[in-house]
PyMOL CGO cylinders between C-alpha atoms (Angstrom):
from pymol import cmd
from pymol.cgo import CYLINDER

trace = [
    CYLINDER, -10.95, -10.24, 9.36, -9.30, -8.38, 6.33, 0.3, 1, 1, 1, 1, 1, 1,
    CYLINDER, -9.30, -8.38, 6.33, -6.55, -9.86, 4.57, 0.3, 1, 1, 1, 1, 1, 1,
    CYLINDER, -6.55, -9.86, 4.57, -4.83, -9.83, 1.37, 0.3, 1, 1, 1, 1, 1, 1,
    CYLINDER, -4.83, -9.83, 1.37, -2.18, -11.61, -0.97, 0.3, 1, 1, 1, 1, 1, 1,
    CYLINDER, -2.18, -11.61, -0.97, 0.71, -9.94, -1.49, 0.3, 1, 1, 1, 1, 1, 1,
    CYLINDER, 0.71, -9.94, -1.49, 3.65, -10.50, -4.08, 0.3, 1, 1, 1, 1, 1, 1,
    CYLINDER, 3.65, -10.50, -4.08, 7.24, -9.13, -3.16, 0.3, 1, 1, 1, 1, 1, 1,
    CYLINDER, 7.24, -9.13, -3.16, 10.67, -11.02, -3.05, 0.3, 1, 1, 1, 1, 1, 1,
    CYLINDER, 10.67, -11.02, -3.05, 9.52, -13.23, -6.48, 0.3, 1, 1, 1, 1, 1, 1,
    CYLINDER, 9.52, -13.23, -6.48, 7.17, -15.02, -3.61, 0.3, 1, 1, 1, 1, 1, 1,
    CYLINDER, 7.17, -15.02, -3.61, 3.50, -14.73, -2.68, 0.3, 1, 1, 1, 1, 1, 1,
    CYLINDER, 3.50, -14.73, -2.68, 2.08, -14.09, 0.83, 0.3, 1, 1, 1, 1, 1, 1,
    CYLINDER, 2.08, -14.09, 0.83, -0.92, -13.76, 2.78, 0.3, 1, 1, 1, 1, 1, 1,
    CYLINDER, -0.92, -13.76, 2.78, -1.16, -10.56, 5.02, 0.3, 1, 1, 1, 1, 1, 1,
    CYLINDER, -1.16, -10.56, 5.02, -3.24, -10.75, 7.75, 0.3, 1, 1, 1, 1, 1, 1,
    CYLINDER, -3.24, -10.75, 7.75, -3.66, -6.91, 9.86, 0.3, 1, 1, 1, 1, 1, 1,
    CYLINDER, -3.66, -6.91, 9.86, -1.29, -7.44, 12.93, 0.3, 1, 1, 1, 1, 1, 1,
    CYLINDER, -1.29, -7.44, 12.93, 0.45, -10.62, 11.83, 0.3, 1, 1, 1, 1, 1, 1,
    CYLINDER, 0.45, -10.62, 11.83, 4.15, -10.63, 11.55, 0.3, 1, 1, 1, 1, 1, 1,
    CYLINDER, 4.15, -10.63, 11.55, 5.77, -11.78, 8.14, 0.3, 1, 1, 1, 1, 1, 1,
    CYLINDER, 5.77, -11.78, 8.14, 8.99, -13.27, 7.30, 0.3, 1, 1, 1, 1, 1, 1,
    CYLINDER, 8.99, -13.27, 7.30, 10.03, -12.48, 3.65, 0.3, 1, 1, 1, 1, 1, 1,
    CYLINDER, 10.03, -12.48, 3.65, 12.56, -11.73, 1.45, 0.3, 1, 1, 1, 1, 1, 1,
    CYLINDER, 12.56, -11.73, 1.45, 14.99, -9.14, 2.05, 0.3, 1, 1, 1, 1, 1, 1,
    CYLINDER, 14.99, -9.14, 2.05, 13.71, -5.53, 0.34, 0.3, 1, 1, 1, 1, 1, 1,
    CYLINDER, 13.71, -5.53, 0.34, 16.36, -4.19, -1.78, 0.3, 1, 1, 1, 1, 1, 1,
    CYLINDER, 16.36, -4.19, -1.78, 16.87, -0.19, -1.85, 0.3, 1, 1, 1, 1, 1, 1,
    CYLINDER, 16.87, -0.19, -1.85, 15.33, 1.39, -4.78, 0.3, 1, 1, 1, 1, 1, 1,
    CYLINDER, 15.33, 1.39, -4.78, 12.71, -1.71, -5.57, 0.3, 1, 1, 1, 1, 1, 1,
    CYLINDER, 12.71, -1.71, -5.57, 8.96, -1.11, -5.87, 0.3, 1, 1, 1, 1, 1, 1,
    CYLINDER, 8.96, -1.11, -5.87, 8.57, -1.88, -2.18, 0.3, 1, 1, 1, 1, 1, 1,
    CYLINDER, 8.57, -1.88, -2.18, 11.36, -0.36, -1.27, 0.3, 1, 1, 1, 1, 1, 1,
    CYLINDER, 11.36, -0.36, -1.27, 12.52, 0.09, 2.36, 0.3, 1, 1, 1, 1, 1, 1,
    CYLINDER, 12.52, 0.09, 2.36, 14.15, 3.90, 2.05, 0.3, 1, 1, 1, 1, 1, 1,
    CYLINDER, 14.15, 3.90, 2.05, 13.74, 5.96, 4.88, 0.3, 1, 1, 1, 1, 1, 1,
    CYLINDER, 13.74, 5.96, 4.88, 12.60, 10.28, 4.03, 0.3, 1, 1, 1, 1, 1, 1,
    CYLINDER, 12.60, 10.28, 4.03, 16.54, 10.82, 3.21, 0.3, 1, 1, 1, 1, 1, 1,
    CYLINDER, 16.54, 10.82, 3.21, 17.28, 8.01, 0.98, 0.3, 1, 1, 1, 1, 1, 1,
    CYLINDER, 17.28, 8.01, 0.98, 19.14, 5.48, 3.63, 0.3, 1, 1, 1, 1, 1, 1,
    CYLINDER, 19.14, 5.48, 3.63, 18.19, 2.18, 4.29, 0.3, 1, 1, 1, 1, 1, 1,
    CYLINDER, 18.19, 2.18, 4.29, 14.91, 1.42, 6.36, 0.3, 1, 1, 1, 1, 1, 1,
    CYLINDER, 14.91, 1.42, 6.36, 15.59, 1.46, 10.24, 0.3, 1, 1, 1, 1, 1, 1,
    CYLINDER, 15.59, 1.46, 10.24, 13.38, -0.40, 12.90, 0.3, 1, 1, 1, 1, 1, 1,
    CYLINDER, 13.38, -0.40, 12.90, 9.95, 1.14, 13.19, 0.3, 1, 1, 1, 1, 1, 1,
    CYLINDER, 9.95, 1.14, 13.19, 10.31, 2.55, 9.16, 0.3, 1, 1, 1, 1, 1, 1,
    CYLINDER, 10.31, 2.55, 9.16, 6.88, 2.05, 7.15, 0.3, 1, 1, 1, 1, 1, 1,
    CYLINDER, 6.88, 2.05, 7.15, 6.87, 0.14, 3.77, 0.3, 1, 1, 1, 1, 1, 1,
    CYLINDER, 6.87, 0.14, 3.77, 4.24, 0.07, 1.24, 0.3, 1, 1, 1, 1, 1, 1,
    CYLINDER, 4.24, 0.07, 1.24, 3.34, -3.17, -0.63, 0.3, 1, 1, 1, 1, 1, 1,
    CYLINDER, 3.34, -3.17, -0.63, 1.48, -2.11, -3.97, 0.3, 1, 1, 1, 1, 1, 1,
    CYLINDER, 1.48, -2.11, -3.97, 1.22, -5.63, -5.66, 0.3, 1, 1, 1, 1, 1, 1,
    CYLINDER, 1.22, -5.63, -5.66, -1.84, -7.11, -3.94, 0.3, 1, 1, 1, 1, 1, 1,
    CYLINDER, -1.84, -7.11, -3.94, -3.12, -9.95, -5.77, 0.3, 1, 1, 1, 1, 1, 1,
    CYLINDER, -3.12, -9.95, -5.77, -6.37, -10.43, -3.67, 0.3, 1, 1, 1, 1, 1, 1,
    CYLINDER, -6.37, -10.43, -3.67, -8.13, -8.61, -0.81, 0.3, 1, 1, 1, 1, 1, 1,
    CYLINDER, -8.13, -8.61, -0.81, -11.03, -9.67, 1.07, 0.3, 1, 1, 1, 1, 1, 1,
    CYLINDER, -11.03, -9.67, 1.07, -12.85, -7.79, 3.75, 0.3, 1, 1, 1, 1, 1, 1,
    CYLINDER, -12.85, -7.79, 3.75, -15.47, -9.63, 5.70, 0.3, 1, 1, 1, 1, 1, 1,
    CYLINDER, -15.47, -9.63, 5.70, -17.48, -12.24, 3.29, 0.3, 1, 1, 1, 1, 1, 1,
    CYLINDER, -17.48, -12.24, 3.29, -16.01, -9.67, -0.29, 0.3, 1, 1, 1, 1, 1, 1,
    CYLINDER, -16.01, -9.67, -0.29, -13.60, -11.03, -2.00, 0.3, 1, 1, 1, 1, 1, 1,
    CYLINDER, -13.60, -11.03, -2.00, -11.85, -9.26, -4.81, 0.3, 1, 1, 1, 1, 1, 1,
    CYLINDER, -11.85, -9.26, -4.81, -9.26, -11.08, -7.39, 0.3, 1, 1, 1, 1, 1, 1,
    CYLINDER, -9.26, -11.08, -7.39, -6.79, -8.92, -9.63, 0.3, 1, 1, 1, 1, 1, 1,
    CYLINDER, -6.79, -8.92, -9.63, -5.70, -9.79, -13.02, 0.3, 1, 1, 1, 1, 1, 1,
    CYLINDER, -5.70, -9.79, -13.02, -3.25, -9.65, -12.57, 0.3, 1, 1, 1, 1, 1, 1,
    CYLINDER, -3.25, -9.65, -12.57, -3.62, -7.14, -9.41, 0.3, 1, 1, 1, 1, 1, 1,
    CYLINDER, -3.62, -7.14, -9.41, -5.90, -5.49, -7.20, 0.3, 1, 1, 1, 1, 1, 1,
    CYLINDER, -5.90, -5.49, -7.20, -6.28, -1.43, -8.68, 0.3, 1, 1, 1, 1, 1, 1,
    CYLINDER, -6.28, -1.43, -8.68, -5.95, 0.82, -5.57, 0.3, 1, 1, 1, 1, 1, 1,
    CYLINDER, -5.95, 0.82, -5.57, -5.35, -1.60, -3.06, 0.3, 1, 1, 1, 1, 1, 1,
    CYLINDER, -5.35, -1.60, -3.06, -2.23, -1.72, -1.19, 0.3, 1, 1, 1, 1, 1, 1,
    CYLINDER, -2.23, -1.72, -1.19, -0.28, -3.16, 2.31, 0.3, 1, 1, 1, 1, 1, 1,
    CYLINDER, -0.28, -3.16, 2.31, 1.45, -1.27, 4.82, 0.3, 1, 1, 1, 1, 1, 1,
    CYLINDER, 1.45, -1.27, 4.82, 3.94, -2.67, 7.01, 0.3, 1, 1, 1, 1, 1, 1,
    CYLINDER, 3.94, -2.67, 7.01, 6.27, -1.34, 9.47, 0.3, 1, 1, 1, 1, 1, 1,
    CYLINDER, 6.27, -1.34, 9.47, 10.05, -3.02, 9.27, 0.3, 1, 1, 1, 1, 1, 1,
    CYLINDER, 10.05, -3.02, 9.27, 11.03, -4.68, 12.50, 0.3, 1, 1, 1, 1, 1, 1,
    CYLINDER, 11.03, -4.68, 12.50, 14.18, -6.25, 11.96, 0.3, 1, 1, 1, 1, 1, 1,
    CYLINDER, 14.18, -6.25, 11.96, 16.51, -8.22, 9.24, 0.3, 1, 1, 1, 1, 1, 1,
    CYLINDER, 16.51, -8.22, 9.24, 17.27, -12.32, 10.55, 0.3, 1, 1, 1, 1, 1, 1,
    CYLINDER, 17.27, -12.32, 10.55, 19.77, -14.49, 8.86, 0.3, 1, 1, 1, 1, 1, 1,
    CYLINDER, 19.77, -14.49, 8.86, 18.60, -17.73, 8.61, 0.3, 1, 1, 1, 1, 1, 1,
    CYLINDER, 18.60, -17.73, 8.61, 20.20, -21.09, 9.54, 0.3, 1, 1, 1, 1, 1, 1,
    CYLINDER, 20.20, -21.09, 9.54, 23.46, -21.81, 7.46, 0.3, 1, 1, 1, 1, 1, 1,
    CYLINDER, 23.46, -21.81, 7.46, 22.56, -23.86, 3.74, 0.3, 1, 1, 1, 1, 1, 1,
    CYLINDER, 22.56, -23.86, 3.74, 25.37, -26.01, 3.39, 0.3, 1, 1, 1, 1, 1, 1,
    CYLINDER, 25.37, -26.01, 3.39, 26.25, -27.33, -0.24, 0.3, 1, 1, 1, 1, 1, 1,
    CYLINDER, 26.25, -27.33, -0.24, 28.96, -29.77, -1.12, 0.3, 1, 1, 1, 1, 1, 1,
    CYLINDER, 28.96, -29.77, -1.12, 30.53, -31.10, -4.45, 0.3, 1, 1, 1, 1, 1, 1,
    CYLINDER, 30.53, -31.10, -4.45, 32.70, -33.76, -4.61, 0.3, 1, 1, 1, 1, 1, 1,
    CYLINDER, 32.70, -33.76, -4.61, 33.92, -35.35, -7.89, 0.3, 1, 1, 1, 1, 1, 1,
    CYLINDER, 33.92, -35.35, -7.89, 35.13, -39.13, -7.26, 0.3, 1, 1, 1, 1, 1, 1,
    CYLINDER, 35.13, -39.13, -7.26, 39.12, -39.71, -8.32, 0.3, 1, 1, 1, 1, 1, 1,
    CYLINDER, 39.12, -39.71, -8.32, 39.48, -36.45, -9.92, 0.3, 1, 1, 1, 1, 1, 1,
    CYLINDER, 39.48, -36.45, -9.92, 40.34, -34.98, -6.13, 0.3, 1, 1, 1, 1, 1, 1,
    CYLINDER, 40.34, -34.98, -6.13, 37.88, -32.46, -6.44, 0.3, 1, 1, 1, 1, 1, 1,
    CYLINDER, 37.88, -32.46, -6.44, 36.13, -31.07, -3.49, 0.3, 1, 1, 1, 1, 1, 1,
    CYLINDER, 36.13, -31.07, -3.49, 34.27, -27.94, -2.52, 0.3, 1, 1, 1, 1, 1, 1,
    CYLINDER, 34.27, -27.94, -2.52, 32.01, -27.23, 0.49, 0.3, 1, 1, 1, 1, 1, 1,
    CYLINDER, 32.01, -27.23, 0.49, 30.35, -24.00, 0.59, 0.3, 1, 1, 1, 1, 1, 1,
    CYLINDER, 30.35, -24.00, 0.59, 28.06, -22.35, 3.09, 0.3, 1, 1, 1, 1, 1, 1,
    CYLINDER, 28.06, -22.35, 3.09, 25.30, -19.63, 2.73, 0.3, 1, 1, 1, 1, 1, 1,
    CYLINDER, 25.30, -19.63, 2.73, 23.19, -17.82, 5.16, 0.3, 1, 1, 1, 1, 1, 1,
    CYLINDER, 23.19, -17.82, 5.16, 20.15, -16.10, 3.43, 0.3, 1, 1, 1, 1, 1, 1,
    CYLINDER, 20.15, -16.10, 3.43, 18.86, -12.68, 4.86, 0.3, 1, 1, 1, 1, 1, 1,
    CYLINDER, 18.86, -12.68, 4.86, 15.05, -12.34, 5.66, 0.3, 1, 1, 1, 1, 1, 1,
    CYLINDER, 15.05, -12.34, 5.66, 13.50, -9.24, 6.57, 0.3, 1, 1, 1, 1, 1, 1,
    CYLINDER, 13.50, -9.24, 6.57, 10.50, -9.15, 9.19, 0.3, 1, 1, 1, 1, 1, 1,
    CYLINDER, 10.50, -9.15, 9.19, 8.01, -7.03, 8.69, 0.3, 1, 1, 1, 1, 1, 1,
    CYLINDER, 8.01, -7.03, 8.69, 4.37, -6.32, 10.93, 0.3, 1, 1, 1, 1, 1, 1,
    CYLINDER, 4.37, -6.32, 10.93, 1.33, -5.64, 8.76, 0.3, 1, 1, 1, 1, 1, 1,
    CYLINDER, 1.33, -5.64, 8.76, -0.55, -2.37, 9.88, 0.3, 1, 1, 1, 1, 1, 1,
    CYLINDER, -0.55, -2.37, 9.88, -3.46, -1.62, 7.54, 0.3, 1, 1, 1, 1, 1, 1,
    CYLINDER, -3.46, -1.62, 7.54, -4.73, -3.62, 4.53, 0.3, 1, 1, 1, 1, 1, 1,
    CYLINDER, -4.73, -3.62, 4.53, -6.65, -0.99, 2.48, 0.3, 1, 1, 1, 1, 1, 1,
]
cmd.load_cgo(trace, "trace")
């Protein structure tokens, strides 16, 4: 079974054809960038191209960029942004009456690999 590494969202992933990934959000106007034909932001079903592949291997071949992989690439097709679970972070300073509580909620963008070429 073919499947590559792929770098996007400062992370690294393995893309298996027909697995579904969880990874960073993709920004408009990045290399991988999730723009639909007119320029708007990717909708459900919208293709994206990952051109940083790191390593491919098909069947028993293995093949290792330095730092990438010339003329390989990953498509995907965008299924849907998640938020994740809420990050909370808390700072308290003792007798200075000093607190602060803060939440975050990071958003992830799913994505189901198509081809590995």
């Amino acid at each position: 079974m073919a499947f590559a590494v792929i770098k996007t969202g400062g992370k690294q992933y393995v893309a298996r054809e027909g697995e579904t990934l969880t990874i960073e959000r993709l920004k408009v106007g990045s290399p991988t960038s999730a723009v639909s034909e007119v320029g708007l932001p990717l909708k459900k079903g919208g293709t994206v191209t990952f051109d940083e592949v790191l390593l491919v291997s098909d069947g028993g071949m293995l093949v290792l960029g330095a730092p990438m992989v010339e003329g390989k690439s990953v498509t995907a097709t965008f299924e849907r942004e998640i938020r994740e679970p809420k990050k909370i972070t808390y700072k308290y300073k003792p007798k200075a009456r000093t607190r602060v509580k803060r939440g975050s909620r990071q958003i992830k963008a799913v994505v189901k690999i198509s081809t590995v070429s």
